[in-house]
C-alpha positions as CSV (number, residue, x, y, z in Angstrom):
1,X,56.9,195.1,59.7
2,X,57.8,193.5,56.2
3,X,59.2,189.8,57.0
4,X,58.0,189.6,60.3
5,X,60.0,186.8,61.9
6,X,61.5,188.7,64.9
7,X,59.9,185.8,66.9
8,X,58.7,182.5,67.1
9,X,55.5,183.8,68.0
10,X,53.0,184.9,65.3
11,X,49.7,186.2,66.0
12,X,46.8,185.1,64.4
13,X,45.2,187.7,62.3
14,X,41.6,188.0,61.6
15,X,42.0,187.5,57.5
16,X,45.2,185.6,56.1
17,X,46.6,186.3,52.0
18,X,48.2,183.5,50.4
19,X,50.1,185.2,47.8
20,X,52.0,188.5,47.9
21,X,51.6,189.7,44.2
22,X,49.8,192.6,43.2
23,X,46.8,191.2,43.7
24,X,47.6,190.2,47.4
25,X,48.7,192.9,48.2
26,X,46.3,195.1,47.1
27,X,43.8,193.4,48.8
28,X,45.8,193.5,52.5
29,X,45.7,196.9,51.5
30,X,41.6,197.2,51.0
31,X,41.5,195.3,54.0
32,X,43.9,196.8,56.6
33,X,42.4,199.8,55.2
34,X,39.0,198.9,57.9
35,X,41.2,198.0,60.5
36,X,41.4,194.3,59.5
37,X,43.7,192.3,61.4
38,X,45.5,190.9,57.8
39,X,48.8,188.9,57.2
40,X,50.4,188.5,54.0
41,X,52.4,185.0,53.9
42,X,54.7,184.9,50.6
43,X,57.0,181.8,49.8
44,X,59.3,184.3,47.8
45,X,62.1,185.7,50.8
46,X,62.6,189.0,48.5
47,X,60.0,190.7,45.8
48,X,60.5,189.6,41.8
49,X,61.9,192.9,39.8
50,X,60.0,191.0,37.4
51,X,57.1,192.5,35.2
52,X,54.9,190.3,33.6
53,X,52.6,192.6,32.9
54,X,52.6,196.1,32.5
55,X,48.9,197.4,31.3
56,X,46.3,199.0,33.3
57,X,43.0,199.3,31.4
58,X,40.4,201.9,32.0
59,X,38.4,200.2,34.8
60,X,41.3,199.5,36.5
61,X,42.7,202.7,36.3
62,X,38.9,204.2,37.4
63,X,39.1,202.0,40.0
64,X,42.4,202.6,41.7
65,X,41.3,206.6,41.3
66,X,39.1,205.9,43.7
67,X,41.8,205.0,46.2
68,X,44.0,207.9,45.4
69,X,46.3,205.1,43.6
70,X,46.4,205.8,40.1
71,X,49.2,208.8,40.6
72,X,51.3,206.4,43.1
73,X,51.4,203.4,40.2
74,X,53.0,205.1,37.6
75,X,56.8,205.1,37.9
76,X,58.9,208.1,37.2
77,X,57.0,211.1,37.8
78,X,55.1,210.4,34.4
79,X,51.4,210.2,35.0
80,X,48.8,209.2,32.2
81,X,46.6,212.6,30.6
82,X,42.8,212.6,31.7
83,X,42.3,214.6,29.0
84,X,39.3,213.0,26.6
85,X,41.6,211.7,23.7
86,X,40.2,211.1,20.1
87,X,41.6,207.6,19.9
88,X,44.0,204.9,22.5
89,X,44.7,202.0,20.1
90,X,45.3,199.0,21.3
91,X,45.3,195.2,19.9
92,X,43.3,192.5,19.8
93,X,44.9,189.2,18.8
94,X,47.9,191.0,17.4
95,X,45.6,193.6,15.5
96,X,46.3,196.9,16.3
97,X,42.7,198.4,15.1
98,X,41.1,198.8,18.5
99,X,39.9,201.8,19.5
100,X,39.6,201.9,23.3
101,X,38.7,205.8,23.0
102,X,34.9,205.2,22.3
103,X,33.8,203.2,25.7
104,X,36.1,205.3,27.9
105,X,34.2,207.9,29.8
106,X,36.9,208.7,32.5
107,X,39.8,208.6,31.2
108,X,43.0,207.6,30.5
109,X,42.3,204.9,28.6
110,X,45.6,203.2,29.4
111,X,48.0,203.3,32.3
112,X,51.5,202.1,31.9
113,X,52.9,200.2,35.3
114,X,54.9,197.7,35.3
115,X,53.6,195.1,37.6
116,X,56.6,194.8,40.1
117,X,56.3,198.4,40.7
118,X,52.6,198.5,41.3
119,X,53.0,195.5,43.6
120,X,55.7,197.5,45.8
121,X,53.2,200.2,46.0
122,X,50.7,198.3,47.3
123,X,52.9,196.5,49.7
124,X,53.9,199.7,50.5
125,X,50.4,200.7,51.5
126,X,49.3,197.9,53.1
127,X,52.1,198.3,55.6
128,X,51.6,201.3,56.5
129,X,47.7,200.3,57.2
130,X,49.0,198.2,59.5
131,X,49.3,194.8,57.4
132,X,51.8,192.5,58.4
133,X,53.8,190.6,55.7
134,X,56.1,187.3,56.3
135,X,58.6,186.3,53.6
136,X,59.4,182.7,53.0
137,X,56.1,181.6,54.3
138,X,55.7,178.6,52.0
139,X,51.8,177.3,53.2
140,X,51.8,173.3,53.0
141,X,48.3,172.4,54.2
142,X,45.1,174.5,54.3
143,X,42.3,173.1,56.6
144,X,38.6,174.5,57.5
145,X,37.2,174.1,60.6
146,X,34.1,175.2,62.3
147,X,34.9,179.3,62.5
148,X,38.2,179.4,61.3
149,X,40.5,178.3,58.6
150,X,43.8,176.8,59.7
151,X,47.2,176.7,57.7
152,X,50.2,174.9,57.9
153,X,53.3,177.0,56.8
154,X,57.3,176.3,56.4
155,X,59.3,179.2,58.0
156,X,62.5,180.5,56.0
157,X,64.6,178.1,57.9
158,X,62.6,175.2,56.9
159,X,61.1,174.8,60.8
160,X,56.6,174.2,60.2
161,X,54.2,176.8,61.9
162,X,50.3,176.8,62.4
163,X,48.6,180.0,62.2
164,X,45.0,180.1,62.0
165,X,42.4,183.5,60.8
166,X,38.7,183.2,60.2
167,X,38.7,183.8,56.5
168,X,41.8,183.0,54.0
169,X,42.3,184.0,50.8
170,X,44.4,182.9,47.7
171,X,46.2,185.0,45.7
172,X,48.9,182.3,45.0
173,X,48.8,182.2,41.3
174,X,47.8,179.4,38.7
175,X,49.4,176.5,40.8
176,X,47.3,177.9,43.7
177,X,48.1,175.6,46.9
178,X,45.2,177.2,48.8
179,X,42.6,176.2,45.9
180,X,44.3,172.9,45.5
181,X,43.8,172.3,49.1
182,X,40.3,173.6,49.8
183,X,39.1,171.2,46.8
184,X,38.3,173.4,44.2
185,X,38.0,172.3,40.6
186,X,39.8,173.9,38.3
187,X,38.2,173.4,35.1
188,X,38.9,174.8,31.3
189,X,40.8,173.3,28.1
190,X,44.7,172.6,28.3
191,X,47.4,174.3,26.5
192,X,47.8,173.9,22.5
193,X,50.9,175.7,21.7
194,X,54.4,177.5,24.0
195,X,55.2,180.1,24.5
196,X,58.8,181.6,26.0
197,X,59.5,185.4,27.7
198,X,62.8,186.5,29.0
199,X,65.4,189.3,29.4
200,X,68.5,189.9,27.3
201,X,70.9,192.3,26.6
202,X,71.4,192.6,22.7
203,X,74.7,193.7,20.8
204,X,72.9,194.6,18.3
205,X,69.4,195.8,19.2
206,X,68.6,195.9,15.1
207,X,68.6,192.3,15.2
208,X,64.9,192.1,15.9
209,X,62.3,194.3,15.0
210,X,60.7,195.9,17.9
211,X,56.9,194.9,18.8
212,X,54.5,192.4,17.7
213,X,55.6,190.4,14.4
214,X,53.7,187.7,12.6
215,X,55.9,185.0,10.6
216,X,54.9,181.8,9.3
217,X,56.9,180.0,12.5
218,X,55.2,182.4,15.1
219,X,55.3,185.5,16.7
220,X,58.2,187.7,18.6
221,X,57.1,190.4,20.4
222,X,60.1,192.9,21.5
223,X,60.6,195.7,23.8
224,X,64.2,196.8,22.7
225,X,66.2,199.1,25.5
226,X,69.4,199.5,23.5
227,X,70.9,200.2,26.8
228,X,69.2,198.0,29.1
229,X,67.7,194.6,29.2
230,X,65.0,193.8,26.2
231,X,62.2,191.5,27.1
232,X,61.2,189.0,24.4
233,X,58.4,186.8,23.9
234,X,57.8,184.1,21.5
235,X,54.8,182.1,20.6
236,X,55.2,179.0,19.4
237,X,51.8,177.5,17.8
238,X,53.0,173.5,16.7
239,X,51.8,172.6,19.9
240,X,52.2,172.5,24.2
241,X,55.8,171.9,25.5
242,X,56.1,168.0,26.8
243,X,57.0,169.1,30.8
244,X,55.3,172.5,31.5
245,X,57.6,173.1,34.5
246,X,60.8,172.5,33.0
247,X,63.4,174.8,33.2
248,X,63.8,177.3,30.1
249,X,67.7,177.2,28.8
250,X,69.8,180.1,27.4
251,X,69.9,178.3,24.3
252,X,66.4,177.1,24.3
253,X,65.6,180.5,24.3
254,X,68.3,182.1,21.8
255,X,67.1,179.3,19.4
256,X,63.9,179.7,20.2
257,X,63.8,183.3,18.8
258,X,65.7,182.9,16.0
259,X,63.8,180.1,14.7
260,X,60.6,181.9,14.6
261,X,62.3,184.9,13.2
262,X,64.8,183.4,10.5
263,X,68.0,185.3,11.4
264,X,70.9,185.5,14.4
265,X,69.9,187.4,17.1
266,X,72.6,187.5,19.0
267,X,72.3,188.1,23.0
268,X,73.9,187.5,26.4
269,X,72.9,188.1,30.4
270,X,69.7,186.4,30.2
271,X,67.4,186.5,33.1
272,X,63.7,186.2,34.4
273,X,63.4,183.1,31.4
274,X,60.1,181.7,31.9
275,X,57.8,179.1,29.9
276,X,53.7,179.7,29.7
277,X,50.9,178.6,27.9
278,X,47.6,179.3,26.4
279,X,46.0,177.1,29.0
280,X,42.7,178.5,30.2
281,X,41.0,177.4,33.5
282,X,38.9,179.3,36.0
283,X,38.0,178.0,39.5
284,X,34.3,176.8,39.7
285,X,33.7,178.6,43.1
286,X,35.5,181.7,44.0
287,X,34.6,180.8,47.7
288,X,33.7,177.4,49.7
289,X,32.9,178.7,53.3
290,X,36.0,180.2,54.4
291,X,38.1,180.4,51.9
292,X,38.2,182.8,49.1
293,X,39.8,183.1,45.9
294,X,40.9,186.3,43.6
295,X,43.4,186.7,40.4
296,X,45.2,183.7,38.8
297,X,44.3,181.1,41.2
298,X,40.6,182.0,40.4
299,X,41.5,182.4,36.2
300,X,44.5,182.0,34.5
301,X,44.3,182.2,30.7
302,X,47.0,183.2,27.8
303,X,48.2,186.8,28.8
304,X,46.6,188.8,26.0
305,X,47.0,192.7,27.1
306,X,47.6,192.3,30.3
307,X,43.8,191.4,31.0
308,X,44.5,188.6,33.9
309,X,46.1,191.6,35.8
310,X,43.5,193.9,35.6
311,X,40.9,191.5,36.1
312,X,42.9,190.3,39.3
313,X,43.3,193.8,40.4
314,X,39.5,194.2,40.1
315,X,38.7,191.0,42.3
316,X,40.6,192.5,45.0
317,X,38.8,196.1,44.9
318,X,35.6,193.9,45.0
319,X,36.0,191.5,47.6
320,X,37.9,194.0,49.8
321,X,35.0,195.9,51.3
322,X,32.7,192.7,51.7
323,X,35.4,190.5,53.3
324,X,35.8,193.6,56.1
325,X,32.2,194.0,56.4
326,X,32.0,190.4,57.4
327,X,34.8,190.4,59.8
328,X,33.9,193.6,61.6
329,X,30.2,191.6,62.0
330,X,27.5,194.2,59.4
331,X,27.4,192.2,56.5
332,X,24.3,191.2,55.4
333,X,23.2,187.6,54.4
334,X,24.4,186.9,50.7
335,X,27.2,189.9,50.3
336,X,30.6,187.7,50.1
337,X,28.7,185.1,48.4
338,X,28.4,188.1,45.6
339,X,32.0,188.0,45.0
340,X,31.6,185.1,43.4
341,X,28.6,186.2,41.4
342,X,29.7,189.4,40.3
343,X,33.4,188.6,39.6
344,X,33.1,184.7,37.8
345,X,31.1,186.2,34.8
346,X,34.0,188.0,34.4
347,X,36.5,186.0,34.7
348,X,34.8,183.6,32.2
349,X,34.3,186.3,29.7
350,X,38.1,186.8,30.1
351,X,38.8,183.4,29.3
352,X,36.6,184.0,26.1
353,X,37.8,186.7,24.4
354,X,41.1,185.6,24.9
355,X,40.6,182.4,23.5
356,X,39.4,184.1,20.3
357,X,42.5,186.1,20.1
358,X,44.9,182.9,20.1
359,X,42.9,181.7,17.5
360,X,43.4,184.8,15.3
361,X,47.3,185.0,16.3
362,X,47.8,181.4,14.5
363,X,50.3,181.9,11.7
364,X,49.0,180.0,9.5
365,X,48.1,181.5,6.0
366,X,45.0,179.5,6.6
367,X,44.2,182.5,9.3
368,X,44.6,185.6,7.2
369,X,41.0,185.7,5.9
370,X,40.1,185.4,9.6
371,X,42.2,188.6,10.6
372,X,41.5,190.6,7.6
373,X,38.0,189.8,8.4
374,X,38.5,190.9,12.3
375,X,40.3,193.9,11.1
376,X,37.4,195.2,8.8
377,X,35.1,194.2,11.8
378,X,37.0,196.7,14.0
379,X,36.4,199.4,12.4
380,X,32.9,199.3,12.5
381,X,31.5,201.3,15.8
382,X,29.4,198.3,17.2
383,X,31.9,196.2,16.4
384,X,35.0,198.0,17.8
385,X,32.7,199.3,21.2
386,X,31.8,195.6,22.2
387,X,35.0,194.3,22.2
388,X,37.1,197.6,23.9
389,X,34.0,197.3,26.2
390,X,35.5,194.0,27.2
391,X,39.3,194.3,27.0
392,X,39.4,197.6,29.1
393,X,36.5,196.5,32.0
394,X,34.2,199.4,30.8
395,X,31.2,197.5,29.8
396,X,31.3,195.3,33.1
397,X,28.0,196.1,34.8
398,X,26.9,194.1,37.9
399,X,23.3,193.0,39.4
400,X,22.0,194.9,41.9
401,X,18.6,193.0,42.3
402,X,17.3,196.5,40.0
403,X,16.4,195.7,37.1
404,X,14.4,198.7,36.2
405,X,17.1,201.0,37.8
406,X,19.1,202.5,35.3
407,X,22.3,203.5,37.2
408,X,22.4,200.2,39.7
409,X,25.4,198.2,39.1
410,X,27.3,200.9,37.1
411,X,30.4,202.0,37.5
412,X,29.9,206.0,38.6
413,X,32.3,208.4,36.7
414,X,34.3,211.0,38.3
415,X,33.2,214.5,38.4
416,X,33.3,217.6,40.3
417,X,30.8,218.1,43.3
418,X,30.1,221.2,44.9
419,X,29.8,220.6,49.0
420,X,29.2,223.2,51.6
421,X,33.0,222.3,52.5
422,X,34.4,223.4,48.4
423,X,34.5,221.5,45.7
424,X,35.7,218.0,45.9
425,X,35.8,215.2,43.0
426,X,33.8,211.9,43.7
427,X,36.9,210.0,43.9
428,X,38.3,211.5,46.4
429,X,34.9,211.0,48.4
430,X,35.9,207.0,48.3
431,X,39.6,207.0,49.0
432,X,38.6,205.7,52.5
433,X,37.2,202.7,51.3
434,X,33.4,203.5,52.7
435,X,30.2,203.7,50.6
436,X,29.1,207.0,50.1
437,X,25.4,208.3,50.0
438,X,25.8,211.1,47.6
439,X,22.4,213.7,48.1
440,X,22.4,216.1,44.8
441,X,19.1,217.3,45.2
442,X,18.7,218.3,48.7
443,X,16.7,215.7,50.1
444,X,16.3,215.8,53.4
445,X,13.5,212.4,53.8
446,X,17.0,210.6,51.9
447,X,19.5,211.9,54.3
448,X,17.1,210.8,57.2
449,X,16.6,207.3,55.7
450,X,20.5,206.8,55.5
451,X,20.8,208.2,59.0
452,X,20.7,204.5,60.6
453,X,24.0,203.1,58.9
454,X,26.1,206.3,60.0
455,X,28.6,204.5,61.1
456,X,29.3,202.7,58.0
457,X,27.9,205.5,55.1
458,X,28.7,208.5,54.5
459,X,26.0,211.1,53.6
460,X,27.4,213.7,51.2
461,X,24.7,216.7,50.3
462,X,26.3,218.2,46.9
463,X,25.7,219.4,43.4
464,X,27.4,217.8,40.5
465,X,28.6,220.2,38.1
466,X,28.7,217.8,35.2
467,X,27.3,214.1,34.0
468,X,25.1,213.2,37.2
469,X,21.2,214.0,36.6
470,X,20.2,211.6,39.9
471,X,18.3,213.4,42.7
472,X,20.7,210.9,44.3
473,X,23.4,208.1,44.1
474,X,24.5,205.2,46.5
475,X,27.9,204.4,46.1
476,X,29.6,201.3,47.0
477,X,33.1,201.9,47.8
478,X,34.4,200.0,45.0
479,X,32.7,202.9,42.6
480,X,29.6,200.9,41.2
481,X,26.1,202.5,42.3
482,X,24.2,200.1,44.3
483,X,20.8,202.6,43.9
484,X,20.1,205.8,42.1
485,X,16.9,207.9,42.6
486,X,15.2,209.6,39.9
487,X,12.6,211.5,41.9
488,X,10.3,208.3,41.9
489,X,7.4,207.9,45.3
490,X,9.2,204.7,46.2
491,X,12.4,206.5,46.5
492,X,13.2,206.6,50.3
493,X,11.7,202.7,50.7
494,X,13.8,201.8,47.9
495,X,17.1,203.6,49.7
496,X,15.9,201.8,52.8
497,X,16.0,198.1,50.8
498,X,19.6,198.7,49.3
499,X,20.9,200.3,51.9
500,X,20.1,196.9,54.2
501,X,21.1,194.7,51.3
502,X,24.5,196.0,51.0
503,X,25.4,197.7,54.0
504,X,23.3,195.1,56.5
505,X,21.2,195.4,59.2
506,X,21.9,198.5,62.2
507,X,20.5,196.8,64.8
508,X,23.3,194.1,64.0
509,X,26.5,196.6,64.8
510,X,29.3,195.3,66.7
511,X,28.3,191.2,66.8
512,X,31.5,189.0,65.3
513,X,32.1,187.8,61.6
């Protein structure tokens, strides 16, 4: 149950969470999801209402499809059209010429869900898989030891506890206590500028133009509920605030946004006021032995379209599956160690596009020939493809160990499959989290290769009815094709090599993680 304190005795799980954000969550989820013994601890006693963000980009989107979660994360019955769509703009540094349309195959192109709804979802979810969850679990200490990782917590009522799992994982945000503890660098440039978002009901909501404005003092960016609470955000470029964690004022923040628009703005009932940075740092290892790593306490960067989320969203879909496969005792040598490989590139190219879009938000004049530049740039179709490739997750393509296979490390995109049990989308073949050997060209000496890992892959004999041309596909279950076969002699000894390199060894079944 959520909170968990009905005694003084808490059982050790097999994986603990540091963190109970989205990104947390999701992952107790992915892992209760293969019978994972896995405890959330959260310092906060109730969840934010608070949205930070509230953009899921294309992979992400892709990604939770294949869980049967992109329906549940959008609020109010409205749910985002699949339909192919001619264009989804989007910005880049404050210019609104991105095309995301181009680089999406599987659409949509853009979810809207705010983050403290799709963190409830997947708290939700992880419950109901059996996850446990404690409140006011403040961790003070983190310590490896030979087998197990043990960590030091404050109760609600201020009283310590010990619990101890054989793998932890943080998910507690820039200020990350468990990376701070384990000893991993943080590394990356500090902030140059501040920046201030809150909640305000205004009088007059005409006293500040809705969405993203450039003056020559910064920028405001406005979501305006006449009825409601408007969130606001100013970015202040003359430099970093002195004391990072110092409270933001009313008035700081009422002056705050009329100074960098040049007029009243009258408001009352602030709430959620908060100070951040364009501060960019990315953990050097996303593991060191037992502990692991995954959203802002691996990267933190300035939020530029809600990428941090998405890319912490991402990190839990991919270390979910290998994290289980090592606790249930199949994981092959080198598999978590992958996380690391496959999701720090990433991160770091986060880190770098955003970087260039802080540079084109400057207001100084002496920036406009840069953004007229970037905006002529975006409409050319190399141009505009590279970077949507980057902001939406699209172009991210991982190593497989084939480099002469066209389809390893690619994510797969849905389509229709005829099976002898109906038609069924390849989605829904991955909503329990287990990699899928997909056979679309009847071959038997395949199927019979696969027929050793049974218990861990499913062997699906269809026909696609649109985009696949492989005799056959292995799916991981976070989407990405590990191996594809094109009809080649080495086929089935090829099947045979991924298959052990992602999915382990048979004959090692049952032993511990």
């Amino acid at each position: 149950m959520d909170a968990g304190w009905a005694s003084d005795s808490i059982a050790d799980p097999d994986v603990l969470i540091v963190g109970g954000g989205p990104v947390g969550m999701l992952l107790a989820g992915e892992l209760a999801l293969h019978g994972v013994r896995t405890t959330v601890l959260e310092k906060e006693l109730v969840p934010s209402d608070e949205s930070k963000a509230g953009t899921l980009h294309a992979r992400t989107a892709q990604s939770l499809h294949r869980r049967g979660l992109l329906e549940a994360v959008q609020p109010g019955g409205y749910v985002a059209s699949r339909t192919p769509q001619a264009h989804s703009r989007f910005h880049f540094g404050g210019l609104f010429d991105l095309d995301l349309a181009p680089v999406v195959e599987e659409f949509p192109a853009i979810v809207g869900s705010p983050q403290a709804f799709a963190e409830a979802v997947f708290a939700d979810r992880a419950l109901v898989l059996g996850a446990t969850v404690l409140r006011g679990a403040e961790v003070t200490d983190v310590c490896e030891a030979p087998g197990h990782v043990a960590v030091t917590i404050r109760r609600p009522d201020g009283r310590p506890a010990a619990l101890r799992a054989s793998w932890l994982v943080g998910c507690d945000g820039a200020r990350s206590v468990t990376r701070a503890k384990s000893g991993i660098a943080f590394t990356g440039t500090p902030p140059t500028m501040s920046c201030l978002m809150g909640e305000v009901r205004l009088p007059d909501p005409r006293s500040i133009a809705s969405g993203w404005r450039r003056t020559a003092r910064g920028w405001t960016i406005a979501w305006v509920d006449p009825g409601g609470h408007s969130r606001i955000g100013t970015y202040d470029f003359r430099g970093s605030h002195p004391d990072r964690a110092a409270p933001v004022t009313f008035e700081e923040f009422r002056s705050e946004v009329e100074r960098i628009t040049g007029q009243a703005v009258p408001m009352r009932a602030p709430r959620h006021l908060s100070r951040f940075s364009d501060a960019a740092f990315q953990a050097e290892r996303y593991r060191s032995g037992r502990v692991l790593l995954a959203g802002d306490a691996a990267h933190v960067h300035f939020p530029a379209g809600g990428q941090g989320l998405n890319t912490g969203l991402q990190d839990a879909l991919n270390l979910g599956w290998k994290l289980a496969a090592c606790v249930r005792g199949h994981a092959p040598d080198g598999l978590l160690d992958s996380y690391h490989s496959e999701r720090h590139p990433v991160g770091e190219r986060v880190l770098a596009n955003v970087s260039v879009q802080v540079a084109l938000m400057n207001p100084d004049p002496s920036s406009d020939g840069l953004r007229r530049l970037f905006s002529d740039l975006l409409r050319l179709d190399q141009a505009n493809a590279y970077l949507a490739g980057m902001v939406s997750g699209t172009d991210i393509v991982y190593d497989c160990g084939r480099p002469d296979d066209p389809l390893a490390g690619r994510f797969v995109p849905e389509t229709r499959l005829r099976t002898s049990g109906g038609s069924v989308s390849l989605a829904a073949l991955l909503h329990a989290g287990r990699p899928v050997l997909l056979d679309l060209a009847d071959r038997a000496d395949l199927r019979h290769a696969a027929a050793p890992w049974a218990d861990r892959v499913d062997v699906v004999p269809a026909r696609a009815q649109e985009r696949l041309t492989a005799e056959a596909l292995l799916l991981r279950p976070d989407g990405y094709a590990a191996w594809g076969a094109m009809g080649g002699a080495r086929d089935v000894e090829d099947l045979s090599v991924a298959l052990g390199r992602w999915f382990g060894d048979p004959g090692e079944v049952g032993l511990p993680g």
